[in-house]
N, C-alpha and C positions, 0 to 999 in steps of 0.2 A: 432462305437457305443458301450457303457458302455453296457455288460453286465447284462442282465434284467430276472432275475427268480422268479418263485412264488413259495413260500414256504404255507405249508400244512397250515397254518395260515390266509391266506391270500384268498386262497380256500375257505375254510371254511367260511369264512368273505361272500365271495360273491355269495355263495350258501346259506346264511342265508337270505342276506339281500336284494340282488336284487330278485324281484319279477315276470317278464313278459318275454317276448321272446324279445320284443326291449328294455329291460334292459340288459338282456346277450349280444344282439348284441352290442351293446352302450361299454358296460363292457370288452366283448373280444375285440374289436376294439383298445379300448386304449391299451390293454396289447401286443396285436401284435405291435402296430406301437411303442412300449417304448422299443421293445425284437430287437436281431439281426437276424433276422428272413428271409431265400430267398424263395421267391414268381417264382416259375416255374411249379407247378403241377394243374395248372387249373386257375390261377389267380394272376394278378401283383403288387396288393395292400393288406395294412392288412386290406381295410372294406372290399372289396370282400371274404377277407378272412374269416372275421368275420361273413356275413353274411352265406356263403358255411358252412362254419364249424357247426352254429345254427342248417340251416332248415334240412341240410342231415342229423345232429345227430336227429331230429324231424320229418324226413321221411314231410318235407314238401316241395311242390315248391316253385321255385325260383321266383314267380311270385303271392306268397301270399298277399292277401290284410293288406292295413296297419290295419283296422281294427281285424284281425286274430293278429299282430303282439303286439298288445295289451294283449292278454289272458295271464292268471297267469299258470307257472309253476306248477307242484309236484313238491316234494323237492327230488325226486330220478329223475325228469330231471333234474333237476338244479346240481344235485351232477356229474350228467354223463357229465356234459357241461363241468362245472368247471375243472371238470379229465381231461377234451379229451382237455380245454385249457393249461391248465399244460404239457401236455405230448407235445401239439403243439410247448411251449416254451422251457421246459426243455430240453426234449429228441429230439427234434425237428423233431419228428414225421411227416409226411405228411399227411393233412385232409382225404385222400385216405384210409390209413392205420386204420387210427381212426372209420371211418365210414365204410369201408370196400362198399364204392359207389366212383364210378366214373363215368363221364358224357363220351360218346364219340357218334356224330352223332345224339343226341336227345335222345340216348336213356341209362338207365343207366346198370353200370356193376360192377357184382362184383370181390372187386380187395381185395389180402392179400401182404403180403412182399413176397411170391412166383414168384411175377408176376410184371414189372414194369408198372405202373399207366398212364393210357392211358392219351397225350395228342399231337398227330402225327397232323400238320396241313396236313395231307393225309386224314384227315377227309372230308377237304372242295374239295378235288378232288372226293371222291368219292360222297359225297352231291350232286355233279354237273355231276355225272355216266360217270367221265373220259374224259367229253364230251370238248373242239372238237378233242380229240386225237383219240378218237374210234367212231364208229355206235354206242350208247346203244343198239340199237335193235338187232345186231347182236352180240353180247356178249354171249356164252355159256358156257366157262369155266373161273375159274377166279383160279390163286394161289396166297396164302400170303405165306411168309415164315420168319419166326422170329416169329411167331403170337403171342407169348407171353400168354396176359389175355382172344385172340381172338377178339379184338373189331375190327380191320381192316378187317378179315373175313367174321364175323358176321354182319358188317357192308356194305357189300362188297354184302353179302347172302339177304340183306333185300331190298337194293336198286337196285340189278339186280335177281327178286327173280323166274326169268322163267332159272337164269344161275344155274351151280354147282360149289361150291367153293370148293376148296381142301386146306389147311393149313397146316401147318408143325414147330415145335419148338423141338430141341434136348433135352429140360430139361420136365421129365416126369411130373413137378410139374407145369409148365405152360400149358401142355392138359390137366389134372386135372381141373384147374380153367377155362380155353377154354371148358371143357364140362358143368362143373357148369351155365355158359353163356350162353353156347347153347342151354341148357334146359329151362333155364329162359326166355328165348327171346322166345323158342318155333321156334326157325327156323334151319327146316329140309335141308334144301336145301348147307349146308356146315359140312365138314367131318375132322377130325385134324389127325394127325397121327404121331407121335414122329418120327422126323427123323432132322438126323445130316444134312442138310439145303436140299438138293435133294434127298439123299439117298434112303429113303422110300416114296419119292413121286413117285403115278402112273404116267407111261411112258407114258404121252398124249399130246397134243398141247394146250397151254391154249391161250385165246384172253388177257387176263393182267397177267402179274406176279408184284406183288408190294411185298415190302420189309421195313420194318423198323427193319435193323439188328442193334448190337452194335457197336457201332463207335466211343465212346470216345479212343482219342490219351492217350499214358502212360503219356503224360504229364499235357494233361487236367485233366486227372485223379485224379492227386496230388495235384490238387486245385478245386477241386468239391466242392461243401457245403456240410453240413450234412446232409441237407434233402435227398441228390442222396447218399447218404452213406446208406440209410435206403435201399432202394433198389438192388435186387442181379445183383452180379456185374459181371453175365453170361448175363445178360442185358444189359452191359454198355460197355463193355472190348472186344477188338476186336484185339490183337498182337498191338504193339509201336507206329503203324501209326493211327489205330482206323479201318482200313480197310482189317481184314484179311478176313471176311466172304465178305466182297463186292467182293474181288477178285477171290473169289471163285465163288461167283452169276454169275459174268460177264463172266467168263470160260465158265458158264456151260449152260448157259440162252438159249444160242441161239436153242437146241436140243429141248426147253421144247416152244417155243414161236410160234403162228402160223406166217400165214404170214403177215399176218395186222397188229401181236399182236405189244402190248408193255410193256418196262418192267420199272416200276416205283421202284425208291429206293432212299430212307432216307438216308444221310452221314454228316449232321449236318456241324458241325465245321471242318471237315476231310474233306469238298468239296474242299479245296485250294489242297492238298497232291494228292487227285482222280484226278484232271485234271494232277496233274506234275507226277503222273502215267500214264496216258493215252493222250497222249498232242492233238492228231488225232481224239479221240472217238466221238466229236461232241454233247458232252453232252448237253439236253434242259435243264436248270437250272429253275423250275417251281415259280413263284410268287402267293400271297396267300394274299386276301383279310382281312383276317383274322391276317397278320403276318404269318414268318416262313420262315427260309432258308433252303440251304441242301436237297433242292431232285430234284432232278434227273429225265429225262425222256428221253428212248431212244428206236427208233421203230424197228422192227425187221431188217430192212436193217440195220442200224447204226449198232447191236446187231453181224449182219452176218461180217459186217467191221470190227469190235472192232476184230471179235474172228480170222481172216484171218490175221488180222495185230500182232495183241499181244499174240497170242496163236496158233496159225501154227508150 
């Protein structure tokens, strides 16, 4: 696709002239679908995109009536729209970034370039409270670890909210924004704690450990889009295979896991490399109404196997 940018000219053109919220959407729509543009942080098409990009910048739902969709602009929304189109194109910024909102589990979150931009199909596991791998009722402790912006945690804290959730991220800049979240949501019931993946987590037995570590391979790596360039790349980057912290998780799991627990983990495109590491482990490869490859599910006996077989 020919290369498609908006020059300040052109901006200006359509912060003058277009008038309404479904003329911006109308307006951005065409300049997404003319631009080279990849669709991975919340939506697969440029209207979706166009439309996400409008309401969040407008602090509106996604479910605004058409007649709302009619109203006339200020000319200082229309300037902010026009920018945060521009920057979607140019710099090819991720809507996340721009509006500094992201959706994860119903509920929103706020994300900056510190933090990668929630969108783990381990949402629609926890939606459904892990169920038929676990009792929900019997759920008391839950660990995340990678927790990044906290929406897995958080998420985790709200839909099992008699359990306690512990979370954990090495980079001090992603509990920073995991607290910002936490306060925002207003739910007490989950705890973050900077630590290099188990290190600083309390020495307890949890019923889930779930995981969405980094796991791009070095070679997926050097053909990512830009838009995954916006995001840090303690996020993305995980040693040559994409699986240096899974292989750490899987060492260590078994110590931290009750005995019903289970331990859930994200490895994306790295799933082919994880099974021809562990050929025995019995991995449940989870399917996702929603879409979504790449995770994993394995109960504490598999967890007790893995670690007698591969690490003995």
């Amino acid at each position: 696709m020919q290369e498609h940018s908006l020059t300040s000219q052109i901006l200006k053109e359509a912060a003058t002239d277009l008038k309404t919220i479904q003329d911006l959407i109308r307006w951005s729509y065409t300049q997404f679908d003319q631009a080279d543009l990849f669709y991975g942080h919340g939506t697969d098409n440029p209207w979706d995109e166009a439309v996400s990009l409008v309401l969040m910048t407008l602090g509106l739902p996604f479910d605004t009536p058409d007649t709302i969709l009619q109203s006339r602009l200020t000319s200082s929304e229309k300037n902010t729209l026009c920018e945060r189109v521009g920057q979607r194109i140019n710099q090819k910024t991720p809507i996340a970034y721009l509006t500094n909102k992201a959706i994860f589990c119903e509920s929103e979150y706020f994300v900056d370039e510190r933090v990668l931009i929630p969108r783990s199909p381990i949402a629609e596991l926890i939606e459904n409270r892990f169920e038929p791998w676990v009792n929900s009722e019997q759920v008391e402790n839950i660990l995340d670890l990678c927790t990044g912006s906290g929406c897995i945690a958080i998420a985790c804290a709200q839909y099992f909210p008699d359990s306690i959730v512990d979370a954990g991220d090495i980079s001090a800049d992603c509990i920073d924004v995991a607290e910002i979240n936490r306060e925002r949501l207003q739910q007490d019931n989950v705890a973050f704690y900077q630590s290099d993946l188990l290190q600083q987590i309390p020495k307890k037995r949890y019923d889930i450990i779930v995981s969405n570590p980094p796991y791009v391979d070095a070679e997926d790596f050097d053909e990512i889009p830009d838009e995954f360039l916006a995001e840090p790349k303690l996020g993305l980057t995980s040693g040559n295979d994409g699986l240096e912290l899974t292989h750490q998780l899987l060492k260590q799991a078994n110590e931290y896991l009750n005995d019903d627990g289970i331990l859930v983990v994200e490895v994306g495109n790295s799933a082919w490399a994880l099974e021809q590491s562990y050929p025995d482990a019995g991995f449940t490869w989870l399917e996702f109404e929603r879409g979504g490859l790449g995770v994993f599910l394995l109960t504490k006996k598999q967890v007790e196997a893995l670690t007698v077989a591969y690490f003995s």
